[in-house]
Every structure is written in C-alpha cells, then in structure tokens.
N, C-alpha and C positions, 0 to 999 in steps of 0.2 A: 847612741854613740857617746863615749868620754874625754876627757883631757888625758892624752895617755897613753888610750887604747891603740894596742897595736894590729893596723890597717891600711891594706895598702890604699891608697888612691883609687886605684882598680875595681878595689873593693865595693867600697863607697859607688862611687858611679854606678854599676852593674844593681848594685842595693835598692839607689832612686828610681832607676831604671824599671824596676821590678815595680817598686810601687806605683807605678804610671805616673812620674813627674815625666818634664821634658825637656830637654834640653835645645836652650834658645842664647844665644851671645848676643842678639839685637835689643828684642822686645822680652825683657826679664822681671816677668809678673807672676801671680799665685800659679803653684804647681810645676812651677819650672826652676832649672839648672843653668849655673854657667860655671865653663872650670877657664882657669886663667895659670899656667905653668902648674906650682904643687897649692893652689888657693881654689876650691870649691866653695861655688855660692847658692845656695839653694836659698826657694822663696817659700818658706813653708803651707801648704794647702789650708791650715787652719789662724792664720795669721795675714791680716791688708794691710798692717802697718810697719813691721817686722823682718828683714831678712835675714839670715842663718851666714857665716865665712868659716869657714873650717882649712884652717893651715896644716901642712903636712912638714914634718920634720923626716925625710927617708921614707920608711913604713908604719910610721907612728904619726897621729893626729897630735899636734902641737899647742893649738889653740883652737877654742869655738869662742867665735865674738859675735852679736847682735849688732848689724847695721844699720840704718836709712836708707830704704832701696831708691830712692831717690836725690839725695845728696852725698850718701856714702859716709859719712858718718860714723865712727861707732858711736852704741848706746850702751856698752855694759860686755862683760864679759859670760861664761857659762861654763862652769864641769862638767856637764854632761848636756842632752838635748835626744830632746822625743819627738820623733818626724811622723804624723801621721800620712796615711796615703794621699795620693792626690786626687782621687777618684773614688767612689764608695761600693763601685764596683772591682775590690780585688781581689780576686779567688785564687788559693793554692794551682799550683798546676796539673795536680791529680784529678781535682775537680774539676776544672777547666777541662780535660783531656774527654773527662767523664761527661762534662753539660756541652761540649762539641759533638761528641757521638749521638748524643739525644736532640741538636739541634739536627745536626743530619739527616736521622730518622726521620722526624716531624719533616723537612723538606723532601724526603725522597715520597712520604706518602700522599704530601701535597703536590705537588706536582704531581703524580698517580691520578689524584683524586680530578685535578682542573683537565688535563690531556681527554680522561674517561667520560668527562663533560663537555668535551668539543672547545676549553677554551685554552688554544695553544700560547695566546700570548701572554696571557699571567703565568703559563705556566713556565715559562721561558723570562719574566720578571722577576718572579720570588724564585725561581734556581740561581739566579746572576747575582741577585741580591744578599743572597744568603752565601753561597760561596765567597765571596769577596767578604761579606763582614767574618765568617771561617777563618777564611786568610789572616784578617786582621789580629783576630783571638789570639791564630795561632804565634804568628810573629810578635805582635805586641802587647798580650795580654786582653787587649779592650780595643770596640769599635765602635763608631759612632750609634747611639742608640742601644747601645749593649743593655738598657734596661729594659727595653724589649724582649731580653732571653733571662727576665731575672726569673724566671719560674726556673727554666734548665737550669740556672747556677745556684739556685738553692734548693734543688731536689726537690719542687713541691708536687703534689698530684695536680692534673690539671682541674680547673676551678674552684681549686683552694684559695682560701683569702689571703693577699698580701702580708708580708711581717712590716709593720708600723711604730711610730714613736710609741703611742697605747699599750705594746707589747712590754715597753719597758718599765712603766708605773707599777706603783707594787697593787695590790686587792684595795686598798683601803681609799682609796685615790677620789676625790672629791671635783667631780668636773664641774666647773662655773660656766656657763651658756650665757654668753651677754646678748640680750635683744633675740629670745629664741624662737621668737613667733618670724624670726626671720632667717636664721642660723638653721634651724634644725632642718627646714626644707631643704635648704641647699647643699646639705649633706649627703640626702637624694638624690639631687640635680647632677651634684658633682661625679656620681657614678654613673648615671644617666648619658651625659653628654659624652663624658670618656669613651664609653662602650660603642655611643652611635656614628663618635667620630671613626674608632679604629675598626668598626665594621665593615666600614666603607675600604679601609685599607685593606685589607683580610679579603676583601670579596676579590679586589681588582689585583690580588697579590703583589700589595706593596710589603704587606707583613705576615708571616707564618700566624695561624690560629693561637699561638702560644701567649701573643703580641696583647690577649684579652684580658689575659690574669695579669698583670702589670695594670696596677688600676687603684683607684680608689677603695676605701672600704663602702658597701652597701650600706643602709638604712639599715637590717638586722644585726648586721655584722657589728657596725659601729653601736647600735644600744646595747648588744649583748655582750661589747667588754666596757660597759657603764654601768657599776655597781652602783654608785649614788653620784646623785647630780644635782644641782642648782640652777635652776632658771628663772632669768631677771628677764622682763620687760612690761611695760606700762601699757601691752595689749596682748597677751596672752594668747597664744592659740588652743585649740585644743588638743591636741598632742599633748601639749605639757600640763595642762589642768586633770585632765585623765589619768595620769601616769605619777599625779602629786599626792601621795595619800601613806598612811603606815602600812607596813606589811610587804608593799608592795611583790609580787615572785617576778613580774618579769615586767618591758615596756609594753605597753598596750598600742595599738593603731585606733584611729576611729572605726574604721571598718571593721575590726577584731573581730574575731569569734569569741575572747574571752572577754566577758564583761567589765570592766571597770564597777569601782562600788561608789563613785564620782558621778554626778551629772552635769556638765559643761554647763547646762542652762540655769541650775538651783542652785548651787554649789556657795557661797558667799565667804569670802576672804578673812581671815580671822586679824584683827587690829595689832598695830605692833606692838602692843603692851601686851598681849595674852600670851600666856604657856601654852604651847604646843603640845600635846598628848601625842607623843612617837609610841607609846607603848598600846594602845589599842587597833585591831588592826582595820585599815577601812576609814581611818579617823584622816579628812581632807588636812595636808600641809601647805596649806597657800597662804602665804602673807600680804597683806597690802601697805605699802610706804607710802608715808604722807610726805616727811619727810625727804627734800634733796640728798642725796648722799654725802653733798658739800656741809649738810648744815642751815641752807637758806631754805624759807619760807618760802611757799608760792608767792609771788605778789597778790598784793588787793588789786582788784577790776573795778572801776567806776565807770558805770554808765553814765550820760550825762545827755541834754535834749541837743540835737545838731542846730539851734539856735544859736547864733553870735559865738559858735563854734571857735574861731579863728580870734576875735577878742578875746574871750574869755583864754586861750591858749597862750595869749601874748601877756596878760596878766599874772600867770600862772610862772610861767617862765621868769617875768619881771620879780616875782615874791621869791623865788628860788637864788637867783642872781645877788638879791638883798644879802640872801640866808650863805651865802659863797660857795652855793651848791651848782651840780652842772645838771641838764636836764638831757634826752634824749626823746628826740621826738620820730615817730614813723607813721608815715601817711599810705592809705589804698592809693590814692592817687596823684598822678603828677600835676594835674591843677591844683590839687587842693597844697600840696609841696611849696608850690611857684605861690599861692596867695598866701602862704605864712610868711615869705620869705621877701614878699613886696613892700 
C-alpha cells in the first residue's frame, strides 16, 4: 500500500482480512486490526514494537504513519508499507479449495477404516473434528492447528519430508554444531518424540494420519541436506569423529554398513598450529583447542598437603589484599566454608 493509492477502505479491510489478521477494538496486539471512522490501524504480524495508522481521504489512502501501540504516539511517517500475513499458513483459495477436498478424502476413509475396526467413537471424533476445522478453512481461511493439514496445503506425498528454514540456504552453507556430542542426538529425539506423541492422537482419532508428516526433519533427512559442517565440543562423540575426515560421500552412523576410514578409538587430534591436508581423501579433520576461544589460558592447578589448609589460605588471601587484588575462594564443603570464615 502507498501514500496516494487509490483504495477504498473496504478494500483494505477485506485485504487483512484475507491475510488472517483480526480484528479486535479491545485488545489490539500482533496480527490484528482496529478501524476508528476513515483511520485503520493495524498491528503488523512481523513487528512487537510498531503499529501501522493508515488515513483515508474519500477512496484514497492519505497518510500512513508509525505509531506506539501503547501510547499512541507517532514515530515517523511512511510512502508506502509492506504487510506481511499474520499467519504462515496462507494459501490462495484455489488451493485451499484443492487441500479441503483432499482433507476430506483422508477423513471420509478414516472414518471407513475405524467403523471396519469396531471403533465407532473415534470414528465419530475425527469426523466432528475435521468438519468443524472444514468449516473454519472454509469461512476464515485457517483453523486452529491448521499445521496439521500442512502436507494437504502444500501438495506433498504422504511421508515426504517437511519444507524447512535448510531448504532456504544455498549448497555451500557451512553448519556450526555447538556442543554436538549433545546437539546431534537430540535432532533424533526431536522426531522421535513428535511421532510418539501424535500417534497416540491418530490412534484415538484426535488427528487424521496426515497429522504425521507435519514433524520435524529425521536423522537422515536433516544430515542429508548437510553438505559440510563444523562440530565443536570438548567431548566428541562418535558420530562426529566418524563423519570428520576429507572426501567424505555421505554422514556415516556408528552402526553403518558403510565404513568410515576414521577409528573413534585411534584416531589422535591434529594440534592447532598444523595444516590440515583437505586434499587427500580419508585424511582425519579433527582439531584440538587448547586455547579458550576468549583468549584465556586454562589456569595453573596447585595441589597443596590439606595440612594447616585453612592458615595457609588466610595468608594467601592476606598477600593478595597487600597486592589490591581480590581473591575467590570455593569450598567442597560447608564446614570447611564456616572455618574460613570464623
């Protein structure tokens, strides 16, 4: 929309409308509308700080101004302005018409399927369930849990893999794995648990089978749009010492059929001052940092005999105090705390 542009009021409304904003004159927060005589106010979906006032002169927009949705405020004016949806589910209505008939389907053969199995009351949940969210589509665009039927509105086959941020990185894309002896498991986990939760829905038809592919990406899925990656942590697992080497064709499992040319147990870490040989294949890429990433040294460890422990500590402190340094002291336990402190 512009400063300018000729539009009616009508227009505009019917527009937000469309993109599943809502309109609320109470409670006027992200995703929603308020119109006030020829003054619409919209809160735009990609903005917490920000609200939108769009003045209409007759059937021409007059002014757009940035608000304070909180004090009212202006903060600046604007020539034009770019409203994102307010929901990231918004589908044309041809589609929509299209991923309704195929939601359909899928319930008319579930239901089939639970009645042919003697279980009349799921079968009579997920029809009730699914007509009403129908409903909703049909009148408002979107229903609660509409991500539930994201396979229907993106045409996918069933148990194809979701579309993901990953999808949008280009080839060359360099993933950093922080702490991955901890990260990469739960990349697993996270499709795991998804699955076992909405199983449980599916059986008891709280949800169409469709309800499955709306998920996380898998363990394969997610290494196999990882063309090269970076794995930092100070206890390695094997997954990633496996899968660290030149050449590499694909990610390996420990269990794999395909070999690794890595031995998790032989394997020794190359110092950070040495060149890496990327060009030979089979040549292990593992680094080991002695170095903090800030810069600081490990500290020195002094052992010391648990003899006059507590003197000797009070001394120590006193020589630092001289020096206008400050000391930090931690104890295993809370006697020994209370006798420094007597």
């Amino acid at each position: 929309m512009k400063r300018g542009q000729r539009i009616t009021r009508e227009e505009v409304l019917r527009t937000v409308v469309t993109m599943l904003y809502e309109r609320n004159e109470i409670e006027f927060g992200r995703g929603k509308f308020r119109v006030r005589g020829d003054v619409v106010e919209i809160f735009p979906a990609q903005n917490d700080e920000e609200a939108v006032r769009l003045e209409f002169f007759g059937d021409e927009i007059d002014r757009i101004t940035l608000f304070d949705p909180l004090t009212g405020r202006t903060r600046g004016e604007l020539t034009h302005l770019t409203l994102f949806p307010a929901k990231q589910f918004v589908t044309p209505k041809e589609k929509m018409q299209a991923a309704m008939r195929s939601i359909r389907e899928e319930m008319v053969g579930r239901v089939a399927w639970f009645e042919a199995n003697g279980k009349y009351i799921e079968a009579q949940r997920i029809k009730m369930r699914t007509e009403y969210d129908l409903e909703m589509m049909q009148e408002m665009g979107y229903c609660n849990g509409i991500e539930n039927y994201s396979r229907h509105l993106t045409g996918r086959d069933a148990g194809s893999r979701p579309y993901t941020l990953m999808d949008f990185l280009p080839e060359d894309t360099l993933l950093i794995v922080d702490e991955s002896h901890a990260t990469l498991p739960q990349v697993g986990g996270m499709y795991a648990g998804d699955r076992a939760r909405k199983m449980t829905l599916v059986e008891y038809g709280f949800r169409l089978p469709s309800a499955l592919d709306n998920r996380p990406l898998n363990f394969s899925e997610f290494t196999g749009m990882t063309k090269q990656g970076l794995y930092i942590s100070a206890t390695p697992g094997e997954m990633e010492i496996l899968n660290s080497y030149s050449g590499n064709p694909g990610f390996h499992l420990p269990d794999d059929r395909l070999p690794s040319p890595i031995d998790p147990r032989r394997v020794k870490p190359n110092a950070a001052t040495e060149a890496l040989d990327t060009t030979t294949p089979g040549t292990p890429l593992i680094v080991e940092q002695i170095i903090r990433p800030t810069g600081l040294l490990d500290p020195r460890i002094i052992i010391r005999p648990l003899k006059d422990q507590v003197d000797e500590t009070i001394e120590l402190c006193r020589q630092r105090v001289e020096r206008n340094e400050r000391v930090l002291i931690t104890t295993l336990t809370k006697r020994t705390a209370e006798d420094l402190t007597d």
